[in-house]
SELUM-226243 format. One line per 5 residues: number of its first residue (from 1); their letters; for each residue x, y, z of N, C-alpha, C. Coordinates in steps of 0.02 Angstrom, whole numbers, plus 50000, padded with zeros to 5 digits. Atoms other than C-alpha are relative to their C-alpha. Example, Ala and Ser with C-alpha at 12.3 -4.5 7.8 and 13.67 -1.06 7.14 Angstrom:
1> as> 50045/49941/50000/50615/49775/50390/50045/50060/50000 | 49958/49941/49997/50684/49947/50357/49961/50055/50037
end
This chain:
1> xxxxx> 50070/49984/49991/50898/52803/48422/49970/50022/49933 | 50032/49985/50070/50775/52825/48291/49943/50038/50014 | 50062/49961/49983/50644/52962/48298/49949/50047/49933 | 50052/49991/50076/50495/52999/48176/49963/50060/50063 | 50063/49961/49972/50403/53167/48215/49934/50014/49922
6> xxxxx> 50054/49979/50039/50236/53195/48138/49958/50071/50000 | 50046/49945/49994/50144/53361/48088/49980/50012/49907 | 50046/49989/50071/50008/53398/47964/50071/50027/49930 | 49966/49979/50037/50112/53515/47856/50073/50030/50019 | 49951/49966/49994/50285/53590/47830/50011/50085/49973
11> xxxxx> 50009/49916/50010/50264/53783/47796/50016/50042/50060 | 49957/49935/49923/50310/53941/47910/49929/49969/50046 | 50014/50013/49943/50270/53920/48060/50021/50000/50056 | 49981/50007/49957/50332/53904/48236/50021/49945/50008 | 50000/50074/49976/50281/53721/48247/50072/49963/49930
16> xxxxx> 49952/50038/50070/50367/53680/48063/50066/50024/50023 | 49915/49973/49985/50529/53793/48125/50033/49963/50055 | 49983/50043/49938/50533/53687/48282/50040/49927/49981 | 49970/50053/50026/50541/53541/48191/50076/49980/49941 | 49911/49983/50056/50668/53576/48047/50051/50009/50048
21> xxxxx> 49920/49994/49964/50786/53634/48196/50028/49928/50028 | 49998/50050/49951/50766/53471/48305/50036/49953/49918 | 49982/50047/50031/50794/53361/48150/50070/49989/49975 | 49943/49995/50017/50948/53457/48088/50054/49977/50049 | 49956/50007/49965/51021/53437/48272/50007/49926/50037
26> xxxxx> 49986/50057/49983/50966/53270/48302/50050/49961/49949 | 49963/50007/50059/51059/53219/48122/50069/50003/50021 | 49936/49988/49985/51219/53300/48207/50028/49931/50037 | 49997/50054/49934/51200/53188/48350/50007/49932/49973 | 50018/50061/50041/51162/53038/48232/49961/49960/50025
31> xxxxx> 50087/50048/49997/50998/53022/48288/49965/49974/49935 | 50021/50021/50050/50915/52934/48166/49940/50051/49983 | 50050/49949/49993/50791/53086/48103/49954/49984/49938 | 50052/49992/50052/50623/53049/48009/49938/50051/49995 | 50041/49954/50019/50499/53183/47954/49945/49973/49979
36> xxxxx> 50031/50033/50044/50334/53128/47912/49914/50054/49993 | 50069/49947/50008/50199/53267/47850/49986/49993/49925 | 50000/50021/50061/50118/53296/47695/50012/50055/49962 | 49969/49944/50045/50234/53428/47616/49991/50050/50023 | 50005/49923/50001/50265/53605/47602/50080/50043/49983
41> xxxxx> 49931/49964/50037/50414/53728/47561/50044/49969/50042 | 49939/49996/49974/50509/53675/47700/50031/49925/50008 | 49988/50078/50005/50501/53480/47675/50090/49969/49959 | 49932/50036/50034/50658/53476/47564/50054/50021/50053 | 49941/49985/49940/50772/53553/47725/50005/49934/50031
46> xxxxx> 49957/50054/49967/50743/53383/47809/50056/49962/49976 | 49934/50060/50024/50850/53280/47689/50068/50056/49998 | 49954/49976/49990/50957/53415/47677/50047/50005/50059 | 49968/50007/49933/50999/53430/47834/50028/49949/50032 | 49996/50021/49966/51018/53280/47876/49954/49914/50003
51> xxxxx> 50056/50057/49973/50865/53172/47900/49958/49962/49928 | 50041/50001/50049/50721/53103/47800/49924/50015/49988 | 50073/49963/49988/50563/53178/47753/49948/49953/49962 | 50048/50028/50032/50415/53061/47703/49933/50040/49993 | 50091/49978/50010/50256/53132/47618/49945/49949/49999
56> xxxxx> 50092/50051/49969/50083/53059/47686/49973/50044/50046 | 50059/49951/49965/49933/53147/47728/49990/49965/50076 | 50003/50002/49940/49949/53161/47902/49949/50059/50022 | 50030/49919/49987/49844/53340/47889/49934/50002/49983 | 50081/49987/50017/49674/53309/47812/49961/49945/50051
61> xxxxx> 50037/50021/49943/49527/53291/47938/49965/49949/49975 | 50049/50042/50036/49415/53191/47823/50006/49934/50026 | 50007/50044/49987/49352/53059/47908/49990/49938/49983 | 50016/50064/50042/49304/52945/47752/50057/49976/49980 | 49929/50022/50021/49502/52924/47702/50024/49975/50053
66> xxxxx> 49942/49999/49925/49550/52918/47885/50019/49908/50008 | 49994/50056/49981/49527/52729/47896/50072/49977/49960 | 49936/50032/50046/49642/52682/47742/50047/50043/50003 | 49962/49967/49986/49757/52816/47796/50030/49968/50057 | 49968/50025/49938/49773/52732/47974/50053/49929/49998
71> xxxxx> 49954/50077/50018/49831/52565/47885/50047/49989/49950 | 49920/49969/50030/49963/52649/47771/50042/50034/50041 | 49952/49993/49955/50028/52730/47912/50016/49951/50043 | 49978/50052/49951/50026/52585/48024/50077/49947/49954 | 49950/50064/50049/50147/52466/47876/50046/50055/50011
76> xxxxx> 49947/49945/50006/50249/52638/47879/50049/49986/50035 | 49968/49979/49942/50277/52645/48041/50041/49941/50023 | 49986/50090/49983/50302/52441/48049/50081/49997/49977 | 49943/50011/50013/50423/52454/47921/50060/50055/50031 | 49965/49943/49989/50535/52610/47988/50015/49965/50067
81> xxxxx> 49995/50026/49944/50507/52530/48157/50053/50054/50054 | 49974/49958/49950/50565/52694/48260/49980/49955/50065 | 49994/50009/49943/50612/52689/48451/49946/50061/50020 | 50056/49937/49982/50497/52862/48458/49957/50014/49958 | 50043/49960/50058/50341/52923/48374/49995/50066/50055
86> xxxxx> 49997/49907/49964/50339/53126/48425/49936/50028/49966 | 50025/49962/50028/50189/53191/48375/49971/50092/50005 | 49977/49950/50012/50144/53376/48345/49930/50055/50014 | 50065/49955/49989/49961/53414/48324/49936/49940/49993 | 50060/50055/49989/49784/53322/48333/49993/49963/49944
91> xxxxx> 50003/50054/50047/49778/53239/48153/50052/49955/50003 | 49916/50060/49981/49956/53152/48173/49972/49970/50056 | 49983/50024/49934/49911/53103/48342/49932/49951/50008 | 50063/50066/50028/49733/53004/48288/50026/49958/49977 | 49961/50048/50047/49824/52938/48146/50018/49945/50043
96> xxxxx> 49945/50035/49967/49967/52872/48249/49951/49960/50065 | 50043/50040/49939/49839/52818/48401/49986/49953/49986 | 50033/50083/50022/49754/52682/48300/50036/49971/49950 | 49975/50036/50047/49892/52634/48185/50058/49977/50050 | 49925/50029/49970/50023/52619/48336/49972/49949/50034
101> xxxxx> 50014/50048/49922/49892/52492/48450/50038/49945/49983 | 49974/50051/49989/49966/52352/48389/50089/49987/49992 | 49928/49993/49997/50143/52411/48368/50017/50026/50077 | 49978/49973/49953/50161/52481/48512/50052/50068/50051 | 49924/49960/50017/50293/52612/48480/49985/50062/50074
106> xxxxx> 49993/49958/49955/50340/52736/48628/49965/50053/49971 | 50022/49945/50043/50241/52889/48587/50004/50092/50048 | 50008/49936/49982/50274/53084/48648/49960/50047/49967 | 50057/49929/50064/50147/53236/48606/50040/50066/50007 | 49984/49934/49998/50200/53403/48608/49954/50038/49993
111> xxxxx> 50078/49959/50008/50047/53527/48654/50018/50086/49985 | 49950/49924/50018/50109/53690/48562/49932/50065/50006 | 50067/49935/49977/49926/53784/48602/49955/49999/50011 | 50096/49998/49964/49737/53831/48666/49974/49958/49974 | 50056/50026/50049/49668/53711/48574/49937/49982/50035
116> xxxxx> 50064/50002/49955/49470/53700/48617/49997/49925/50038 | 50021/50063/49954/49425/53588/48755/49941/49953/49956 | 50068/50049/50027/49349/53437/48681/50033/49931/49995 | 49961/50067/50005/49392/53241/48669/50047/49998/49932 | 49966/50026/50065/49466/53263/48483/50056/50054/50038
121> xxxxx> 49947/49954/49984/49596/53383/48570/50033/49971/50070 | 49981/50048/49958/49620/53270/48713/50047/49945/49983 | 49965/50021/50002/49705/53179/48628/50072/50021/49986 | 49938/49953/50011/49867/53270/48617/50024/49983/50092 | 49960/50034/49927/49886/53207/48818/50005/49938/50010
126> xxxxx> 49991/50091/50004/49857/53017/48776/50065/49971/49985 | 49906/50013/50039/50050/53007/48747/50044/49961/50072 | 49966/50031/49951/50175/52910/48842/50035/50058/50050 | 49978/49950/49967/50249/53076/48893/49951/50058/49955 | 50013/49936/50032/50184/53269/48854/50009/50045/50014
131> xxxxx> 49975/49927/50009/50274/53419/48820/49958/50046/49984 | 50059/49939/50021/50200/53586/48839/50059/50053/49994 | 49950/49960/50007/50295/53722/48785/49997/50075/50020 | 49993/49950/49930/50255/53849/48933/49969/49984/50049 | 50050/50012/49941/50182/53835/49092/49926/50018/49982
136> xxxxx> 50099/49987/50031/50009/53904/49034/49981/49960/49967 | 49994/50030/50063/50016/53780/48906/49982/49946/50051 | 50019/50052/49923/50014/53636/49070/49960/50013/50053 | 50075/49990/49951/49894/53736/49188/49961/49968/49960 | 50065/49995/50033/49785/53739/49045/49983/49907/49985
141> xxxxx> 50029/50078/50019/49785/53529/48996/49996/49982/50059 | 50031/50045/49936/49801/53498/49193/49926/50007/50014 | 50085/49967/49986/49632/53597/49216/49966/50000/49961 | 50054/50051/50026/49539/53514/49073/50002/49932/49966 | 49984/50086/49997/49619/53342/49049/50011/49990/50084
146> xxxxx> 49980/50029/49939/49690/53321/49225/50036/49941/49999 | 49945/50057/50015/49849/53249/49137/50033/50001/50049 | 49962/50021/49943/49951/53172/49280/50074/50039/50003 | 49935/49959/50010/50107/53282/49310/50065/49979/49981 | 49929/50013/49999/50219/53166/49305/50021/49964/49940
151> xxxxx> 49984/49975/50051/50201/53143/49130/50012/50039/49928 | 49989/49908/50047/50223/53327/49076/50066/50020/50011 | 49917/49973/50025/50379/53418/49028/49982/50050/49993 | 50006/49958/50029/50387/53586/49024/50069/50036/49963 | 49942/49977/50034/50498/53630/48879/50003/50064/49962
156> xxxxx> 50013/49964/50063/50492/53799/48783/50045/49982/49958 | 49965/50014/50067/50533/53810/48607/50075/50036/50000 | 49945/49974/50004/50704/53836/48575/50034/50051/49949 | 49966/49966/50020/50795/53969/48518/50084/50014/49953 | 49926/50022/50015/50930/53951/48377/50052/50067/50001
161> xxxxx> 49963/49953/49974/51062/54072/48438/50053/50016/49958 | 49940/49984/50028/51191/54047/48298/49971/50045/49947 | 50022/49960/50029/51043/54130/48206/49983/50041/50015 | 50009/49942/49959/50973/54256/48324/50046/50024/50032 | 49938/49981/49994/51139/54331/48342/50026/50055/49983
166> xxxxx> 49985/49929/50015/51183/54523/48341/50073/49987/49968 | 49937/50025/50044/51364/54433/48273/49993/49989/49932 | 50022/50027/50069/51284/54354/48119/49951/50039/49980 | 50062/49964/50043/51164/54494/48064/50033/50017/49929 | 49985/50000/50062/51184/54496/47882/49974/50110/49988
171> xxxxx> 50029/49931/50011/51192/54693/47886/50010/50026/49936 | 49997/49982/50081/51206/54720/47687/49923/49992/50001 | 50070/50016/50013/51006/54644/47686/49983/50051/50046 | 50032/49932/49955/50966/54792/47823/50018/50042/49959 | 50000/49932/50029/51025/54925/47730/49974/49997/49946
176> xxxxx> 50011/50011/50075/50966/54845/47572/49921/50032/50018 | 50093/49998/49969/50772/54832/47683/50007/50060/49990 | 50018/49958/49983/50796/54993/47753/49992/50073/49927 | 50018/49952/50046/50822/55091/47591/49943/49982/49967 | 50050/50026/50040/50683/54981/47491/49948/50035/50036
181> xxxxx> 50067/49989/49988/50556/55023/47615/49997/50080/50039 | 50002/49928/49993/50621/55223/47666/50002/49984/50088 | 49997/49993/49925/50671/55159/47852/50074/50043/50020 | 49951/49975/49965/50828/55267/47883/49977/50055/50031 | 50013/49961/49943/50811/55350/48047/49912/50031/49988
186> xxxxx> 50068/49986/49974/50630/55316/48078/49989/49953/50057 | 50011/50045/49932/50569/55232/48236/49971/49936/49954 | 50018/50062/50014/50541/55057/48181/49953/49950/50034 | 50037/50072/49951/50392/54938/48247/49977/49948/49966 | 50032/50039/50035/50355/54797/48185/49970/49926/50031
191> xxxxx> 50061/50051/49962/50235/54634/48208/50018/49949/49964 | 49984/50014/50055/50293/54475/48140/49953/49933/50014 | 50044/50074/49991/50158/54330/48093/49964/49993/49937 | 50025/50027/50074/50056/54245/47954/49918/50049/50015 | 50070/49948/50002/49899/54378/47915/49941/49959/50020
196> xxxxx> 50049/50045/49977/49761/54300/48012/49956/50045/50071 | 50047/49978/49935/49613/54384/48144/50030/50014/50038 | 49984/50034/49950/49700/54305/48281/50068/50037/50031 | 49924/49939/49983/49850/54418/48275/49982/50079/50009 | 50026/49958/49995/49737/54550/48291/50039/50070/49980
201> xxxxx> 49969/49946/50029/49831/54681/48183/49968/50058/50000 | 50043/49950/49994/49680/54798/48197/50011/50052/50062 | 49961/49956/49952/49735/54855/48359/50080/50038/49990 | 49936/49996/50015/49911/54857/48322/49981/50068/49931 | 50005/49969/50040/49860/54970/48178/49994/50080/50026
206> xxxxx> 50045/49935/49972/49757/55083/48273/50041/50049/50062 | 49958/49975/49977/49902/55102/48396/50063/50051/49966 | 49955/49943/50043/50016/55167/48280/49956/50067/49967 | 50058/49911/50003/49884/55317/48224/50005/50016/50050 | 49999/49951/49913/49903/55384/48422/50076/50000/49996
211> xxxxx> 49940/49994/49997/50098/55355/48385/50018/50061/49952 | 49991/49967/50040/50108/55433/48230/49970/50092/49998 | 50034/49931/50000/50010/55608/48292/50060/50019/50051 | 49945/49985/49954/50165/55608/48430/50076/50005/49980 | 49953/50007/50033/50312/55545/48315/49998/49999/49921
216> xxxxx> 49995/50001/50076/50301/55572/48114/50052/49962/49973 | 49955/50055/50058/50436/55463/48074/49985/49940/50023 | 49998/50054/49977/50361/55308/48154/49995/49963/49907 | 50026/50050/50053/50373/55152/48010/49967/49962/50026 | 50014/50051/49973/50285/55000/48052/49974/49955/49954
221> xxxxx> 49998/50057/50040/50304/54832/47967/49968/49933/50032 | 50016/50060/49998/50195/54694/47955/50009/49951/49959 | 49977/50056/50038/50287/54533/47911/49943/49946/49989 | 50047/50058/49981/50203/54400/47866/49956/49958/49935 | 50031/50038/50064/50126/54280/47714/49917/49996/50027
226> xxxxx> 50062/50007/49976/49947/54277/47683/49968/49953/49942 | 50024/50044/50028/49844/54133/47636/49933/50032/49938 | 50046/49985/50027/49703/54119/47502/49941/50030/50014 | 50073/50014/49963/49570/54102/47615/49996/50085/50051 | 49975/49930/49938/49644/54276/47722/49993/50064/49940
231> xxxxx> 50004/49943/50008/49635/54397/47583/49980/50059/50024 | 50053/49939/49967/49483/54469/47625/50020/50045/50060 | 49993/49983/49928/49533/54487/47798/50082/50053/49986 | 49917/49966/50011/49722/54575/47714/49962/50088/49966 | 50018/49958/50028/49603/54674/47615/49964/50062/50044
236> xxxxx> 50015/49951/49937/49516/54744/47768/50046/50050/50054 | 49953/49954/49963/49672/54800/47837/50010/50060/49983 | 49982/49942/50051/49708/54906/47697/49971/50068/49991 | 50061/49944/49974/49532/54972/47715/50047/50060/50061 | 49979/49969/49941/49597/55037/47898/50019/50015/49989
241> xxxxx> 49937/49954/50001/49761/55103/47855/49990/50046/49959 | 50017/49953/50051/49695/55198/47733/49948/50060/50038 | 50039/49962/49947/49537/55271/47856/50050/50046/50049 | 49962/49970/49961/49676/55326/47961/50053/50040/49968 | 49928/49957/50037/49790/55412/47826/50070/49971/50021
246> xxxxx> 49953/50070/49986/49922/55266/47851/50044/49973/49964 | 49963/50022/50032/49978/55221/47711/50082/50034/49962 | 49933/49988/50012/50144/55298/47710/50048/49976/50061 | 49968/50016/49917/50170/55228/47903/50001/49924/49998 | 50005/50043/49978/50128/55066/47874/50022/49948/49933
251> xxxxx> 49961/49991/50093/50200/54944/47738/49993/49919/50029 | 49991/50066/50008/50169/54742/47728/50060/49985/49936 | 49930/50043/50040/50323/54645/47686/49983/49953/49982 | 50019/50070/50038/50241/54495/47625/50067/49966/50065 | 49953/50043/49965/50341/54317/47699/50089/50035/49993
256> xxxxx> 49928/49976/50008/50524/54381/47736/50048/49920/50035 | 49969/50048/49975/50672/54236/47747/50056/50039/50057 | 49962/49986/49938/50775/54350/47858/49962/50024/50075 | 50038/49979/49962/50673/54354/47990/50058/50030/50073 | 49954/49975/49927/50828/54402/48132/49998/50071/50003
261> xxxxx> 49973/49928/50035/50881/54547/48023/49925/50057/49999 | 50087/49974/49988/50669/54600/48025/50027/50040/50065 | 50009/49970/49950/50691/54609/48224/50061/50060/50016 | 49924/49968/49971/50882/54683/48222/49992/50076/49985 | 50010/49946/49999/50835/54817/48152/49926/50048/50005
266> xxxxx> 50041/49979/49964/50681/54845/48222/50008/50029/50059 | 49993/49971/49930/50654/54969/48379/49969/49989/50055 | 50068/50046/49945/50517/54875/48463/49966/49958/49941 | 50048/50039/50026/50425/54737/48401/49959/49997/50050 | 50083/50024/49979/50228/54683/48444/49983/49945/49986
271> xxxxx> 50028/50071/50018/50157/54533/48475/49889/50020/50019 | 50066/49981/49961/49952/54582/48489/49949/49958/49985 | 50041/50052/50016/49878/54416/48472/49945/50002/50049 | 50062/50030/49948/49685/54403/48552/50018/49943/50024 | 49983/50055/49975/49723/54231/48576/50056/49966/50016
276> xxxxx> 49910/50009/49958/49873/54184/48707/50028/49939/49930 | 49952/50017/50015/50019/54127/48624/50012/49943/50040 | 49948/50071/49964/50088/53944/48679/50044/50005/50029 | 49950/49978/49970/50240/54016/48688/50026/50061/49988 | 49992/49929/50045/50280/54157/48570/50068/50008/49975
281> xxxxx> 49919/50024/50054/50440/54116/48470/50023/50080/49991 | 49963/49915/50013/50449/54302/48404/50023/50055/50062 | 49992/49961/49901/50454/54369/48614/50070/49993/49968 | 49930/50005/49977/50610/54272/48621/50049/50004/49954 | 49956/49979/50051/50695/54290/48454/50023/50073/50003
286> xxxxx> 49993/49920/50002/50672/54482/48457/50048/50032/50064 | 49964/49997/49927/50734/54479/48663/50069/49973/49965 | 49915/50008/50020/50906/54400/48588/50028/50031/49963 | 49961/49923/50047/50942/54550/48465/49990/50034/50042 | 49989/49954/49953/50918/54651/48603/49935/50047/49991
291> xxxxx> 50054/49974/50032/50743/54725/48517/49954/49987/50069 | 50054/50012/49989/50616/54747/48645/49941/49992/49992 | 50057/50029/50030/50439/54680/48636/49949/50006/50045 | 50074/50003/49967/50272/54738/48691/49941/49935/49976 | 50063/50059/50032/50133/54584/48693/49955/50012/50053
296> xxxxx> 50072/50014/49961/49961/54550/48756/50015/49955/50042 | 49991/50026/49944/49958/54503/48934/49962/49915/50021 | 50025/50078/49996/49923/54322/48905/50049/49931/49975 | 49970/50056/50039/49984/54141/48864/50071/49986/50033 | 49952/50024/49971/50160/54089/48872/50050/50058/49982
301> xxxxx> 49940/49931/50001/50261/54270/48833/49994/50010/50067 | 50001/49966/49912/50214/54295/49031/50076/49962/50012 | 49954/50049/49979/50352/54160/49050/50073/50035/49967 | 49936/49968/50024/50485/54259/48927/50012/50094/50018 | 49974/49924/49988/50454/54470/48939/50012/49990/50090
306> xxxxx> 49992/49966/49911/50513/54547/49112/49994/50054/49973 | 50018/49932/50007/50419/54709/49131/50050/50041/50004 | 49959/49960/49985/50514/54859/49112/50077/49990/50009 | 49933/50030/50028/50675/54763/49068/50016/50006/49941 | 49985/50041/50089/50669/54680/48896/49910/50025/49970
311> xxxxx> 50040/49980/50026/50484/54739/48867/49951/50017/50031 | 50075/49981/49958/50282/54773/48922/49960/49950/49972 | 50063/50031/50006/50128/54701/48929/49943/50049/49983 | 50090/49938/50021/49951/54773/48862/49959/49951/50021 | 50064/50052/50030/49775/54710/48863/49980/49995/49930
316> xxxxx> 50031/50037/50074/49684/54629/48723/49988/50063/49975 | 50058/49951/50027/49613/54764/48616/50003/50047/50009 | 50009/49951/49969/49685/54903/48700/50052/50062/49989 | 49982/49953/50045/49736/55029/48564/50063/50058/50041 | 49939/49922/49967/49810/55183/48688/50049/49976/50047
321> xxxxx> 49937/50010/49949/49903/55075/48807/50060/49957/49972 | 49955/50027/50042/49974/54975/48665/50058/50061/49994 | 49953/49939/50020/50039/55148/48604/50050/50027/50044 | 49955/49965/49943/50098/55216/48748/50054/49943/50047 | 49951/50056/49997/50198/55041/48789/50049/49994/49926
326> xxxxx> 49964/49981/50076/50283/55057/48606/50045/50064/50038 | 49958/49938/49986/50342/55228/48644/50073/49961/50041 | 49949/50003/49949/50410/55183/48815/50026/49959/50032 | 49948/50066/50018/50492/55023/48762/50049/50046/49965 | 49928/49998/50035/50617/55136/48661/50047/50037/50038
331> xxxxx> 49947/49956/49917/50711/55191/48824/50032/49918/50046 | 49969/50049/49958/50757/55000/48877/50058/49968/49949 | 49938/50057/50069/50923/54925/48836/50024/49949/50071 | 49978/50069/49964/50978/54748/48911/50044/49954/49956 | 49971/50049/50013/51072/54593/48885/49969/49948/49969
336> xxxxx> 50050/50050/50019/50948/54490/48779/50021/49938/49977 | 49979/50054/50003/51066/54373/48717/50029/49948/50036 | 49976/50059/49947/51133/54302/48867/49917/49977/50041 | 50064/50010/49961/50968/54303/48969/49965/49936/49952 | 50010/50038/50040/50895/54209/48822/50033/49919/49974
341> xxxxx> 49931/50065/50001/51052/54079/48789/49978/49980/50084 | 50005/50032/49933/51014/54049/48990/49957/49943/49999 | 50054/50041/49980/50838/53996/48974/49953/49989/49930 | 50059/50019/50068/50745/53982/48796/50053/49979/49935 | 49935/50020/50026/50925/53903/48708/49967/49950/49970
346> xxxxx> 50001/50066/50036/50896/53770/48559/50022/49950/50032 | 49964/50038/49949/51024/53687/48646/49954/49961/50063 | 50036/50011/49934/50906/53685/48809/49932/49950/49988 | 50053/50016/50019/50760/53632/48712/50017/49930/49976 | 49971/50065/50022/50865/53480/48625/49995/49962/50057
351> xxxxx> 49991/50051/49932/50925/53415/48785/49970/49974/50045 | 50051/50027/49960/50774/53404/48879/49959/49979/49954 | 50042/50047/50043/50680/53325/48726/50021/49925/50017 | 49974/50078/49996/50814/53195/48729/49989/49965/50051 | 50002/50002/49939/50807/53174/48918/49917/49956/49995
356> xxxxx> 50070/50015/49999/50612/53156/48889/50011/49917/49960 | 50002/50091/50062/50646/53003/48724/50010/49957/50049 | 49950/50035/49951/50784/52928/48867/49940/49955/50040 | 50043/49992/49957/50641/52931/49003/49936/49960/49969 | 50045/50054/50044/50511/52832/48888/50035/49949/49992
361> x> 49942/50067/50017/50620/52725/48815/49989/49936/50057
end
């Protein structure tokens, strides 16, 4: 089998981490694995791993290139002549629409989030099959496409377990963190995502000031790379933490590559995104170190926390119950790695992709 997935870029991400895993494990398999975006840090892992990574602007909207873009990808795709095109997000999936009519090539989408109701986002269900990667994720395209059920998949993202692994925590880089940033024996919370509105850190901020008047050793770390275009919005944080006398509680790590070792030794992580989560990758990473996780009562984490188990729920925006869910998350201990290996397993996520290719085919 030969399988080409497409997405704009390769950088952090959920969607880019999704893909780097699938390619490395289809490679095992000796699936034939092609990559085809237009760069980013993580573009050189496909050949490494395994596969091959072609650069072509699959990511810019510009409609005046799009034509002679559609007929360099179409010879691409002619010559490569995959059994699957997989695509990822709405520019790949134009592209590929009017460069595959006369090839014909099997095509799967994968709908990884809210995206606004409108025909240019519609297309992400025009696929021979389409994966959603939670149930909210398939209410939401049945109830404004009224894609046919029977070709949806509901797959979450998978979970690589040999990395989210209280076995394989590289604990030399924890003690290295915890002295760099003054975390020995302080309550640990942290939030982990790319600096953006949408993650609504302002709350999350404002929660820890109602923590910090109850506990003085709380830390709380926000992971996370921030774009050009986001300063401002990094710079406004700063503002806040500072209004609140903060800045000894609160401490941006910039992009971190150990992201396991982040949650392992974290005491609760936060997810406090305004806008639901697809699926929420960091829920279930953090749930397999055994780290519980308070998030906003939306999206597709409904599908991974169990209340008062493995973590809580808040509302949007809602500073004191955030806080007081933090607290009394650090009183739960569970089994996160088996529960997790059950149902949000790389493994699980592979096998029902393949199942899905099989099923086209």
């Amino acid at each position: 089998m030969k399988v080409i997935q497409l997405l704009p870029e390769l950088n952090e991400g959920g969607v880019e981490r999704g893909v780097v895993e699938l390619n490395r494990e289809y490679s095992k398999l000796d699936i034939e694995s092609i990559v085809i975006s237009n760069g980013g840090k993580l573009s050189n892992q496909i050949d490494l791993d395994g596969g091959k990574h072609i650069t072509f602007d699959v990511c810019s909207k510009n409609i005046f290139t799009s034509i002679s873009r559609v007929f360099k990808l179409r010879n691409i795709l002619k010559e490569l002549n995959p059994d699957i095109l997989h695509v990822r997000s709405r520019v790949p999936a134009w592209l590929v629409y009017f460069a595959n009519k006369s090839l014909n090539i099997k095509v799967v989408s994968t709908v990884h989030g809210f995206n606004s109701v409108s025909s240019y986002s519609k297309i992400m269900t025009k696929s021979n099959a389409v994966i959603c990667v939670s149930n909210s994720i398939k209410e939401y395209i049945q109830k404004n496409y009224q894609t046919k059920d029977e070709i949806i998949a509901v797959i979450p993202r998978g979970i690589d377990l040999e990395l989210f692994n209280l076995s394989n925590i590289d604990n030399a880089f924890i003690k290295d963190f915890k002295n760099k940033y003054d975390l020995e024996n302080k309550f640990i919370v942290s939030t982990v995502g790319r600096i953006t509105q949408l993650k609504d850190y302002e709350t999350f901020i404002k929660a820890i000031s109602i923590i910090k008047k109850e506990n003085h050793n709380v830390k709380a770390l926000i992971v996370g790379g921030v774009r050009s275009d986001k300063e401002d919005y990094l710079s406004s944080l700063k503002k806040l933490i500072k209004e609140y006398n903060l800045e000894e509680n609160i401490i941006f790590t910039g992009s971190q590559n150990k992201i396991a070792e982040i949650y392992a030794l974290s005491n609760v992580v936060v997810s406090s995104s305004k806008k639901a989560e697809s699926f929420g990758r960091a829920v279930a990473e953090s749930i397999a170190l055994n780290t519980p996780v308070v998030a906003t009562n939306h999206g597709g984490v409904k599908d991974i926390i169990i209340e008062n188990e493995n973590g809580f729920f808040f509302e949007v925006g809602d500073e004191k119950e955030l806080a007081k869910k933090i607290v009394k998350s650090k009183s739960l201990s569970f089994d996160g790695y088996n529960y997790i290996s059950n149902s949000f397993s790389l493994n699980n996520m592979l096998d029902k992709t393949l199942d899905v290719y099989k099923k086209v085919i």
